[in-house]
PAZAPA-4460 file (N, C-alpha, C; in steps of 0.05 Angstrom, whole numbers, plus 32768, in hexadecimal, padded with zeros to 4 digits):
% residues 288
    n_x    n_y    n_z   ca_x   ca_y   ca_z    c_x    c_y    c_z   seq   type   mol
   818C   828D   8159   81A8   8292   815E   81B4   827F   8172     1      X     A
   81A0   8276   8184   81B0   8264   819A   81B2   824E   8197     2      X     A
   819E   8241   8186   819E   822E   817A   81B4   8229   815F     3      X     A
   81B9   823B   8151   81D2   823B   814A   81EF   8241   814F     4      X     A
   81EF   8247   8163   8206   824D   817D   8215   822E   8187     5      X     A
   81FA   8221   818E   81F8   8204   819B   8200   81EF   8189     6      X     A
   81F4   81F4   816C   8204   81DE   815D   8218   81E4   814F     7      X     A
   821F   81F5   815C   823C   81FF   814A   8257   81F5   815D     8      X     A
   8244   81EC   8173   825C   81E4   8192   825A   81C6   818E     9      X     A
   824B   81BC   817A   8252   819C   8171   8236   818C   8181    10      X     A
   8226   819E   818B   820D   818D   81A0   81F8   8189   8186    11      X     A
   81EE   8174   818F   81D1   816E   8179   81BE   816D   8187    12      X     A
   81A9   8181   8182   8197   8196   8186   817A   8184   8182    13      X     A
   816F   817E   8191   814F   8178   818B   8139   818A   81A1    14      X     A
   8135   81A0   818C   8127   81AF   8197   80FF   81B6   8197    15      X     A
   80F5   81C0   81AC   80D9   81C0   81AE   80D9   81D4   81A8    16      X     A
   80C9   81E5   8195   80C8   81FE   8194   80A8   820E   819B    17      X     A
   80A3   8215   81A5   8082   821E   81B9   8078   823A   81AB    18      X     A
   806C   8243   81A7   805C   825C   8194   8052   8266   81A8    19      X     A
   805C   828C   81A6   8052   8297   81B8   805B   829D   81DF    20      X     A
   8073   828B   81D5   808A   8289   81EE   80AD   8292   81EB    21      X     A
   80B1   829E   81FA   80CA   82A7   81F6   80DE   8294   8201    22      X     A
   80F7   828B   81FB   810E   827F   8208   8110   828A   822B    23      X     A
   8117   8273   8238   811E   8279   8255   812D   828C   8253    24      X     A
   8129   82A5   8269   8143   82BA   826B   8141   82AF   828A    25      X     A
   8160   82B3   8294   8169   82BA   82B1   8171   82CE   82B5    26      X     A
   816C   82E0   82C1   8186   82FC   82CB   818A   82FA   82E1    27      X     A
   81AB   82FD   82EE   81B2   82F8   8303   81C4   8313   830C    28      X     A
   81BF   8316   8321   81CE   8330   832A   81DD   832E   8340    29      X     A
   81F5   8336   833A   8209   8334   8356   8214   8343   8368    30      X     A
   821A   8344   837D   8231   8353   8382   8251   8363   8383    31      X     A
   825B   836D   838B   8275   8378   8380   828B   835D   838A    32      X     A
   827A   8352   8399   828C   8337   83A0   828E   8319   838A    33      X     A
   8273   8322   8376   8272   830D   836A   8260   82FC   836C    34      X     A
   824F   8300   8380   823D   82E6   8390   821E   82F4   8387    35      X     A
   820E   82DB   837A   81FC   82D9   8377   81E5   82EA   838A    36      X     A
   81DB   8304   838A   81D2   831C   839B   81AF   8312   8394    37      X     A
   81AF   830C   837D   8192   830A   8371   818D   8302   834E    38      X     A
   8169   82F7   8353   8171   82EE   8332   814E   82EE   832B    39      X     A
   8152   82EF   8312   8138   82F4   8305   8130   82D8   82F2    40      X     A
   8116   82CE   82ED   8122   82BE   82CF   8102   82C2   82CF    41      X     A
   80FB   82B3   82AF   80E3   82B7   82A4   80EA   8299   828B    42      X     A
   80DB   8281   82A1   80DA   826B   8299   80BF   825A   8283    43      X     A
   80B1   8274   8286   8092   8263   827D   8088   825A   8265    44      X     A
   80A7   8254   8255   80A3   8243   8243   80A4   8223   824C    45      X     A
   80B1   8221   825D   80AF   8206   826B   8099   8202   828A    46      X     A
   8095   821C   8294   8082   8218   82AB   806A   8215   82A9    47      X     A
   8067   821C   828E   804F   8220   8283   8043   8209   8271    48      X     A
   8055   81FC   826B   8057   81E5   8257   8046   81C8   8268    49      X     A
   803F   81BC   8243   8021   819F   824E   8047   8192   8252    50      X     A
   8031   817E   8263   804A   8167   8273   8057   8150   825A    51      X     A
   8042   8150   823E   8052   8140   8229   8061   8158   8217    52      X     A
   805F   816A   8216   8075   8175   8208   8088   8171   81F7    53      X     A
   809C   8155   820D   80B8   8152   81FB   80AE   812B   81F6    54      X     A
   8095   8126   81FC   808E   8109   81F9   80A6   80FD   81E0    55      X     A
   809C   8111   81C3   80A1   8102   81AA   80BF   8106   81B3    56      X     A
   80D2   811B   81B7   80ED   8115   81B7   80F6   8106   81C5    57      X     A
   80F5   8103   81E6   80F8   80F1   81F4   80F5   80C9   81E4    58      X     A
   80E0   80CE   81E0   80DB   80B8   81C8   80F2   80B3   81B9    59      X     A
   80FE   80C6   81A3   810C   80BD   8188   812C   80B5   8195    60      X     A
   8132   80CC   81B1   8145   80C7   81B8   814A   80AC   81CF    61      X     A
   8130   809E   81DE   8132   8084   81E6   8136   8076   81D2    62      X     A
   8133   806B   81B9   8131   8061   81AA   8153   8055   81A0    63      X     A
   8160   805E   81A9   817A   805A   81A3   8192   805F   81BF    64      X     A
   8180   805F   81DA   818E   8067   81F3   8195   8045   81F5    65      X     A
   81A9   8047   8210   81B9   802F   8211   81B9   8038   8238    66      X     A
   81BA   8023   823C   81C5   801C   825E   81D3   8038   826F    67      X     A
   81E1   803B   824F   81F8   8058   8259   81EF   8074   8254    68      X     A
   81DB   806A   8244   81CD   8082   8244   81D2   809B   825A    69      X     A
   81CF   80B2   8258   81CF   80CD   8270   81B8   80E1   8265    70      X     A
   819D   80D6   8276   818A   80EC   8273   818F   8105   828D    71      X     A
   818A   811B   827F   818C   812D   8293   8179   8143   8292    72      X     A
   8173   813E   82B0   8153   814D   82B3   8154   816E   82CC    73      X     A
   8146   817E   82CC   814F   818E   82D6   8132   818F   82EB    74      X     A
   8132   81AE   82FD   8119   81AC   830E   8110   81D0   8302    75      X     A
   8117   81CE   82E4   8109   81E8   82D4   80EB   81DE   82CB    76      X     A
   80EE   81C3   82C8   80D6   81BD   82C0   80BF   81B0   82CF    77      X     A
   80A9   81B1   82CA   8099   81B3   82D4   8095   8198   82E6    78      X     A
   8094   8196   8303   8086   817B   830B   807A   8160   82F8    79      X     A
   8066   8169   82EF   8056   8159   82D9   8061   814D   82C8    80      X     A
   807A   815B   82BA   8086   8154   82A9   809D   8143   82B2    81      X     A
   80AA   8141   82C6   80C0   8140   82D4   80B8   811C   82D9    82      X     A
   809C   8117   82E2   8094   80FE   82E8   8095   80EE   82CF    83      X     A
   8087   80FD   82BA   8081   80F0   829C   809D   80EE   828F    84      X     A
   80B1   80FE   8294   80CF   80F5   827D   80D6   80DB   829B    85      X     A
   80DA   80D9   82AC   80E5   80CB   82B7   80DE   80AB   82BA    86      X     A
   80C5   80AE   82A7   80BC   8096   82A5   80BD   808E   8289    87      X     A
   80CC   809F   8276   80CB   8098   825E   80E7   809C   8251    88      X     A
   80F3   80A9   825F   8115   80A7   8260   812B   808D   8262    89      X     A
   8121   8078   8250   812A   8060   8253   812E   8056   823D    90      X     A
   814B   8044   823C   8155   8043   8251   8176   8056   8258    91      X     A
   8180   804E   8272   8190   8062   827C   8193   806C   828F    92      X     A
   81A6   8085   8295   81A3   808C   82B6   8197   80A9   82B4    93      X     A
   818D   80A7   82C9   8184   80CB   82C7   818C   80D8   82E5    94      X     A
   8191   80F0   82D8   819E   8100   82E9   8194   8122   82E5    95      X     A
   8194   812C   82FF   817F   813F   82FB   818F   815C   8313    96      X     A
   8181   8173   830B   818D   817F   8310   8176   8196   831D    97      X     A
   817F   819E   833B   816D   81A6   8353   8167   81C0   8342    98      X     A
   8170   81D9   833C   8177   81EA   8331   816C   8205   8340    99      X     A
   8158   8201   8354   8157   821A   8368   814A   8210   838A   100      X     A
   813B   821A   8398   8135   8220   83B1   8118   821E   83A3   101      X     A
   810A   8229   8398   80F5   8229   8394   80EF   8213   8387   102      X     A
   80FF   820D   836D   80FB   81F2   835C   80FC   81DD   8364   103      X     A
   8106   81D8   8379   8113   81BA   8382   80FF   81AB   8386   104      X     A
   80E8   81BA   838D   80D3   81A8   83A2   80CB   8197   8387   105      X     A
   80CD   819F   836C   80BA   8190   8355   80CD   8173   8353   106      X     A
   80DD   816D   8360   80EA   815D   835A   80E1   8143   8368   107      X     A
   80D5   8149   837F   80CB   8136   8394   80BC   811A   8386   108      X     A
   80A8   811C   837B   80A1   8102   836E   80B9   80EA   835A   109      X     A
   80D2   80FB   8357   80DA   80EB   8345   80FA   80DF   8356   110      X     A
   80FF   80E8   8369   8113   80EA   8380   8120   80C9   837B   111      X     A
   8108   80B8   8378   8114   8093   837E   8119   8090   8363   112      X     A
   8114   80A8   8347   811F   80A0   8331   8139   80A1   8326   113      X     A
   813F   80B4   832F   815B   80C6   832D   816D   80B6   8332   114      X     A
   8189   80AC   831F   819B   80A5   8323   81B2   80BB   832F   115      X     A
   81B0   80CF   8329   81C4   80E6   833E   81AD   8104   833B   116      X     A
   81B2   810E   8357   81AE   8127   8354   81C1   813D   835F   117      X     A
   81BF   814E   8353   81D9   8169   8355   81C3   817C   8366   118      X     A
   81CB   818B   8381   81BD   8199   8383   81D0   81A6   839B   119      X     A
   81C7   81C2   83A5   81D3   81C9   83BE   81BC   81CC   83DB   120      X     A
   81D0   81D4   83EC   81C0   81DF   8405   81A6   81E6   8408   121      X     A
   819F   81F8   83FC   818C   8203   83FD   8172   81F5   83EC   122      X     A
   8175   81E4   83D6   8162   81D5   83CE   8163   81B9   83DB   123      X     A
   817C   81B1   83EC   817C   819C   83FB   8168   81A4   8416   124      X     A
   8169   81B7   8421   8155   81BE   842E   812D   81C0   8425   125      X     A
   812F   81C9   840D   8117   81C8   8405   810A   81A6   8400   126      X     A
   8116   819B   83FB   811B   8178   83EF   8117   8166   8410   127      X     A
   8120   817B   841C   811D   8163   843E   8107   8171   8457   128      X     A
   8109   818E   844B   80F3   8195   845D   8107   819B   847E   129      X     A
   811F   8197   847C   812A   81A2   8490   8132   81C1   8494   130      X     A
   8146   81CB   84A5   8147   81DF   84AE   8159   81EA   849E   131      X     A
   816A   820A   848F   8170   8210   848C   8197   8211   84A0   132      X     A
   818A   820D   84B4   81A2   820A   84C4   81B0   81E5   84C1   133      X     A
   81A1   81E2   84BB   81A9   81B8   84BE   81C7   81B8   84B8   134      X     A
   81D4   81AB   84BB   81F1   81AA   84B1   81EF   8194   8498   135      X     A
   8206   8198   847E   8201   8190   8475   820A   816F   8475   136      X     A
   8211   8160   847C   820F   814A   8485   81ED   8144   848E   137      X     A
   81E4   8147   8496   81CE   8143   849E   81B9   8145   848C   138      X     A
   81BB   815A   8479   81A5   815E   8463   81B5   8146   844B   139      X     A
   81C8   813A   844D   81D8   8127   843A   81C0   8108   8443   140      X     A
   81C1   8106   8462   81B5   80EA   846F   8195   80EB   8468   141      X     A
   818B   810A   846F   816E   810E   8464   8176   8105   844A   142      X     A
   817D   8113   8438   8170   810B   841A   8176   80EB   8414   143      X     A
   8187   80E0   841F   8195   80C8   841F   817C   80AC   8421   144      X     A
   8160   80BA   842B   8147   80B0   843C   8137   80BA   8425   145      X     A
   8137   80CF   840B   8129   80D5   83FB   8120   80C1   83E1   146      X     A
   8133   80AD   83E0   8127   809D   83D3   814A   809B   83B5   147      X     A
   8155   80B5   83BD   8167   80B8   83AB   817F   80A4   83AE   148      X     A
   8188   80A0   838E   81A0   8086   8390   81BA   809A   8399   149      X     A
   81BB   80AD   838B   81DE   80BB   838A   81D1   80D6   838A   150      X     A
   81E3   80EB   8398   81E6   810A   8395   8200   8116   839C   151      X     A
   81F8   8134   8388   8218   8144   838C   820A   815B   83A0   152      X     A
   8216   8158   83BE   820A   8173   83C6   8218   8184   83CE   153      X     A
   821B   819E   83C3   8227   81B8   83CB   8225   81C8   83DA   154      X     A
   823E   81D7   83EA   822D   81EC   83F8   8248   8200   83FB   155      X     A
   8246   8216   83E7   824E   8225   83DE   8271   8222   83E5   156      X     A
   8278   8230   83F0   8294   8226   83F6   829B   820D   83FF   157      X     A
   828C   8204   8416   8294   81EE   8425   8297   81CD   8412   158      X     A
   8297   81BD   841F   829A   81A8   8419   8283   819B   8402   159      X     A
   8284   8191   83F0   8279   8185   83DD   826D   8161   83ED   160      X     A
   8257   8159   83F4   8254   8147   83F2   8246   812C   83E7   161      X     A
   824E   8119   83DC   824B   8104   83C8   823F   80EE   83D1   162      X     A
   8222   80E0   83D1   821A   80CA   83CC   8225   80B8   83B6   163      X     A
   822C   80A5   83BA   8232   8090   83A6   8232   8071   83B5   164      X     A
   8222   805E   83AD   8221   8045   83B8   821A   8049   83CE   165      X     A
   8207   805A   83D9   8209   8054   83FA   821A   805E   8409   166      X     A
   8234   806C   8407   8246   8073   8415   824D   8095   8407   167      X     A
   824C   80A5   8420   8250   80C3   841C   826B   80D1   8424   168      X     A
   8275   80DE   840F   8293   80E2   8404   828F   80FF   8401   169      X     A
   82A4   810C   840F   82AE   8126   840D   82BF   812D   83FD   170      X     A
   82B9   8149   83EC   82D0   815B   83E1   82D1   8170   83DF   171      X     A
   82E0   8180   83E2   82EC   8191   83E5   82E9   81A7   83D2   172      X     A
   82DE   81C2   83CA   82DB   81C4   83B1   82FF   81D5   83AE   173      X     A
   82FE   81DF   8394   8316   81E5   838F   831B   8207   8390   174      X     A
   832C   820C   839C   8338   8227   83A7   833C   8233   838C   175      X     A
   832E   824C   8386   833A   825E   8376   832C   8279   837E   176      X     A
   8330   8290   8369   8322   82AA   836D   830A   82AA   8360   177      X     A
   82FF   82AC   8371   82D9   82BA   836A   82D6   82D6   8358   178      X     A
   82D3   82D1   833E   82D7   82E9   832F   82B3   82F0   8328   179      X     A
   829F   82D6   832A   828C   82D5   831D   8279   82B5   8326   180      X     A
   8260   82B8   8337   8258   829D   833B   8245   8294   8323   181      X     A
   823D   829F   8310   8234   8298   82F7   823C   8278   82EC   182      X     A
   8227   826A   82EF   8233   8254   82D7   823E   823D   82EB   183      X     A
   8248   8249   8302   825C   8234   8315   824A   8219   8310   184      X     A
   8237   8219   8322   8223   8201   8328   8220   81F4   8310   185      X     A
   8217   8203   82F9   8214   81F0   82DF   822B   81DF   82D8   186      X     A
   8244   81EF   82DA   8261   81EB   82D8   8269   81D2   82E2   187      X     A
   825E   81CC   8301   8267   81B7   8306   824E   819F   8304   188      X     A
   823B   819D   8303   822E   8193   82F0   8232   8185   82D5   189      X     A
   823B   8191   82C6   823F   818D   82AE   825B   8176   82A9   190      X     A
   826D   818A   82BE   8285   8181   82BA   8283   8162   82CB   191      X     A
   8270   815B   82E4   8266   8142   82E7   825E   8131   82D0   192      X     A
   8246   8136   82C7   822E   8123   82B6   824D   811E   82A4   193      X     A
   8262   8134   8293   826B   8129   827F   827F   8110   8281   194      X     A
   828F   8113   8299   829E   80FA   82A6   828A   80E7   82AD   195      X     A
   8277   80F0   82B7   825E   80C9   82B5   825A   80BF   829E   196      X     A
   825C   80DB   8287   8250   80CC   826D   826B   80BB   8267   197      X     A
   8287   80BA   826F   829C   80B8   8263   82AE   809D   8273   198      X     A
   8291   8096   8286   829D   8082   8294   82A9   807F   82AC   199      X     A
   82A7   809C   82C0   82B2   809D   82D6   829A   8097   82E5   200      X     A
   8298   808D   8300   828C   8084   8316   828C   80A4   8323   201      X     A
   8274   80AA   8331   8267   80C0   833A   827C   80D4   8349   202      X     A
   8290   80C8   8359   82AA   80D0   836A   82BD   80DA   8358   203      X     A
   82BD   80C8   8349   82D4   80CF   8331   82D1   80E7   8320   204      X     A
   82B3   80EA   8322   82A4   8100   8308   82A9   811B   8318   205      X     A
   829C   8116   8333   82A0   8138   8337   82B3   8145   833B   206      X     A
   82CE   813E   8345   82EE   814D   833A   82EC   815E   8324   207      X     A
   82E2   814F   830F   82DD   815E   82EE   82C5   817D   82F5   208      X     A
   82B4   8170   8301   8299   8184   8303   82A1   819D   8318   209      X     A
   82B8   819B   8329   82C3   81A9   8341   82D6   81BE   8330   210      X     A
   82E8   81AF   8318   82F6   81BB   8312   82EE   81CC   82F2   211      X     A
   82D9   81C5   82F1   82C6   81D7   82D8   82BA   81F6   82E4   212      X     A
   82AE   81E8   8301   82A4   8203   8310   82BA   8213   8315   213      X     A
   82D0   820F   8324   82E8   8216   832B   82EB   8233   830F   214      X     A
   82F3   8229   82F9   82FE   823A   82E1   82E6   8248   82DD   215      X     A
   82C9   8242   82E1   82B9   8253   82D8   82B9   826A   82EA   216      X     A
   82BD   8269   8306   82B8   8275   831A   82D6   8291   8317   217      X     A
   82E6   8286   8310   82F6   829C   8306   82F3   82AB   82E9   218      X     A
   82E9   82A4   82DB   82DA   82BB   82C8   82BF   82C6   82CB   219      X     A
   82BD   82D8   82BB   82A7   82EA   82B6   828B   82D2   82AD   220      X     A
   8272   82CE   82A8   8262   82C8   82A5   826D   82A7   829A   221      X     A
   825C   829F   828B   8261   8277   8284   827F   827B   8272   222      X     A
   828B   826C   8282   82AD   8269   8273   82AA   8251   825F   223      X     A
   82BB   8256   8252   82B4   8241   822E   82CE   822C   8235   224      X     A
   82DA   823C   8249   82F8   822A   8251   82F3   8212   8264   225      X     A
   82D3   820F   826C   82D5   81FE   8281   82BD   81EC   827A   226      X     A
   82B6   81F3   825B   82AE   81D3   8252   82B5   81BF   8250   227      X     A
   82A2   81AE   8259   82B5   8191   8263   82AF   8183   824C   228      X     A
   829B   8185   823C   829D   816E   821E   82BB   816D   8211   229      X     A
   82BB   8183   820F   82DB   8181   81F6   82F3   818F   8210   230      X     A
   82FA   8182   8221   830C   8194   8238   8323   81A2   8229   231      X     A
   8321   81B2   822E   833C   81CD   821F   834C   81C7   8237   232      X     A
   836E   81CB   822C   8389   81BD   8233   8382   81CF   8251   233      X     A
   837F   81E5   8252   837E   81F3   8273   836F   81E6   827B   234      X     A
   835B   81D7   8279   8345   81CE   828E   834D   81B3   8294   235      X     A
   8356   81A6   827F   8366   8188   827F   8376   8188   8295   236      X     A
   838C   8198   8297   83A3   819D   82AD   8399   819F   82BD   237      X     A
   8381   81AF   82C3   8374   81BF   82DD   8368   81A4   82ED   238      X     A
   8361   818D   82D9   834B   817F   82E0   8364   8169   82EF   239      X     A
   8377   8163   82DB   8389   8159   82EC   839A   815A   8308   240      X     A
   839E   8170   830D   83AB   817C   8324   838F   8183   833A   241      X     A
   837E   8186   8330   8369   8182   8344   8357   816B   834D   242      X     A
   8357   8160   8336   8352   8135   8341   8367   812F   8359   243      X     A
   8384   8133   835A   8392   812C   8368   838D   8139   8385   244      X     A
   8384   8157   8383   8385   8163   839C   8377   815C   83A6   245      X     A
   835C   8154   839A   8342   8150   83A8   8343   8130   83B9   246      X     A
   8352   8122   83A9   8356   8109   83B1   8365   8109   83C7   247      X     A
   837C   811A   83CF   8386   8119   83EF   836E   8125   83FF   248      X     A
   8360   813A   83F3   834B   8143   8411   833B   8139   8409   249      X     A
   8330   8123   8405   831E   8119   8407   8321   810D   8428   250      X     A
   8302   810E   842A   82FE   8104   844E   82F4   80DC   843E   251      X     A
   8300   80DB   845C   82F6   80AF   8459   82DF   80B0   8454   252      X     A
   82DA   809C   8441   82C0   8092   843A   82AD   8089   8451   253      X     A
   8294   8093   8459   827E   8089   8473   8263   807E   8464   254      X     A
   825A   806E   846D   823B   8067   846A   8230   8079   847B   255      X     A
   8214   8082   8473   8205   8099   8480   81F5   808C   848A   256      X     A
   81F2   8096   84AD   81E2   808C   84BB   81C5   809C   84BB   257      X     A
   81A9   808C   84B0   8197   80A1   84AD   8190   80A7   84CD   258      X     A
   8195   80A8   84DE   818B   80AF   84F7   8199   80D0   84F3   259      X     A
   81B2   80D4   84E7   81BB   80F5   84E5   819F   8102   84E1   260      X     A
   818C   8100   84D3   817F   8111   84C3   8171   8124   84D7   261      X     A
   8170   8115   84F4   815B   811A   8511   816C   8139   8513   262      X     A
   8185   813F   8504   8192   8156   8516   81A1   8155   8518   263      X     A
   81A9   8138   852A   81CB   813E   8537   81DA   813C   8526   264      X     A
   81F1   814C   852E   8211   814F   851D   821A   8135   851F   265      X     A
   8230   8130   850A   8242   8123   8500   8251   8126   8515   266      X     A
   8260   8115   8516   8282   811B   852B   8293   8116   850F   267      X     A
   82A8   8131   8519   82BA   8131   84F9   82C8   8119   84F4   268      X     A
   82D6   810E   84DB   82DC   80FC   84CE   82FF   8106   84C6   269      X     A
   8307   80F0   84CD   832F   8100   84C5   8327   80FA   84AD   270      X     A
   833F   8110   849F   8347   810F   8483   834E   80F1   847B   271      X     A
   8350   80E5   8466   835D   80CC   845C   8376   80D1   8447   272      X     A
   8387   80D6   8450   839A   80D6   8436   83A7   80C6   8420   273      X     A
   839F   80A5   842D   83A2   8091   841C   8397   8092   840C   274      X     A
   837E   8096   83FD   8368   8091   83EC   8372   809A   83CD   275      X     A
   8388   8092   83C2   8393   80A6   83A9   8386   8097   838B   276      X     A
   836F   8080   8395   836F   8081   8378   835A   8088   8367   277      X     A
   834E   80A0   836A   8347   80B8   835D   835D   80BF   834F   278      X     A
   8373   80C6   835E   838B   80DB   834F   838D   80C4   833A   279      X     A
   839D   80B4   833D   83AA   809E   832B   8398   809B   830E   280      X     A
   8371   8092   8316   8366   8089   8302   835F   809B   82F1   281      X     A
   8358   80B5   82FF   8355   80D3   82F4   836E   80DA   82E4   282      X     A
   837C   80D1   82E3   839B   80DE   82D1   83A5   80C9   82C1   283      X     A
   83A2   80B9   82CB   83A5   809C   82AC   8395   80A7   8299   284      X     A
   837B   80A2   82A4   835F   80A7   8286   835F   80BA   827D   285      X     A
   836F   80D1   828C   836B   80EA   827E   8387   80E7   8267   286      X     A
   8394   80E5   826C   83B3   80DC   8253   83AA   80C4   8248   287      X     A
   839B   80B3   8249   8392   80A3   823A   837B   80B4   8223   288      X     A
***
């Protein structure tokens, strides 16, 4: 059924199918506020899985990858495996996704492979081995020392911050009502990788991925309104009017000094209000 669900949404499907294993479940349980309280899942069709597994597909689908390629790897799967696609994921960029506190650590061997990683606080912590208290600026300069080219790091309300080229860029995430945190993280995720696949530069992508989480986070469980492959006219607008906002608060562009990582705070950074061309390039291409 899910597999016919998925290609009925226009995706082409190359699937492993394992005997004697059930599909990943997650259950997540919340509060009356909405906020992620606790969660269950039962992964061991993939935790359990030999490290060649997806060898032959990885295979048929290199076979026709290009420069622009977008492999995307998560930290559901197993270490072992995680080393073996990333050496056979070629050619292209790969980009990977932290996906818990517990998972993150499997990611460690492949850290200098990774063309972006998406991850928050709390697996930024597991990834550096620092303190729970660290500010996040500081766990940005640690990972910055991990070997990684680019990352999106989150931390729940606050500020969003962006590796790209060497230089670390703030944003803002986008104000709305918390009806449901389900889906958010994938949300903006998704709504990233699809603007990289489409030709935006890593800065440019996450507006889209801010403003995917944004609409999911006001509905009930995964919103269909805040798929970013085929953007539906509300999310289009949404994405527009929030490229622009994000582009005034955005803080000045800094090179990260790895000496932060020792601890000490940042001294704050003024706002930049000149910086508009996010707004501008984000709203041409999108009416184009």
């Amino acid at each position: 059924m899910l597999s016919r669900q998925l290609s009925q949404e226009g995706l082409e499907l190359h699937v492993k199918a394992r005997k004697g294993f059930a599909t990943g479940q997650y259950l997540a349980l919340h509060n009356p506020a909405g906020d992620l309280a606790a969660a269950c899942v039962d992964d061991r069709v993939l935790s359990e899985a030999p490290e060649d597994l997806f060898d032959g597909i990885v295979a048929d689908l290199a076979a026709n990858a290009t420069d622009d390629t977008i492999w995307f790897l998560d930290a559901n799967l197993p270490a072992a495996m995680l080393v073996r696609l990333t050496g056979r994921a070629l050619p292209g960029r790969l980009v990977a996704n932290a996906v818990s506190d517990a998972k993150a650590v499997r990611l460690h061997g492949v850290l200098g492979k990774l063309d972006c990683l998406m991850l928050n606080r709390g697996e930024a912590v597991t990834l550096t081995g620092l303190s729970r208290e660290t500010s996040s600026e500081d766990l940005a300069a640690a990972l910055s020392q991990t070997g990684l080219k680019s990352f999106v790091l989150t931390s729940a309300a606050s500020d969003v911050l962006v590796l790209e080229s060497g230089e670390l860029h703030r944003f803002a995430p986008f104000q709305t009502d918390i009806v449901d945190v389900t889906g958010a993280g994938d949300a903006l995720t998704a709504g990233t990788v699809a603007a990289l696949a489409r030709g935006y530069g890593l800065t440019q992508a996450v507006p889209f991925g801010l403003a995917a989480a944004a609409l999911t986070l006001r509905s009930t469980g995964a919103s269909r309104k805040s798929s970013p492959g085929m953007p539906s006219p509300t999310l289009t607008i949404w994405i527009k009017f929030q490229s622009w906002r994000c582009s005034t608060l955005r803080y000045k562009t800094r090179r990260i000094d790895p000496a932060r990582a020792a601890g000490r705070k940042q001294k704050g950074t003024r706002r930049d209000h000149s910086d508009n061309a996010l707004r501008h390039q984000g709203s041409d291409r999108l009416q184009r």
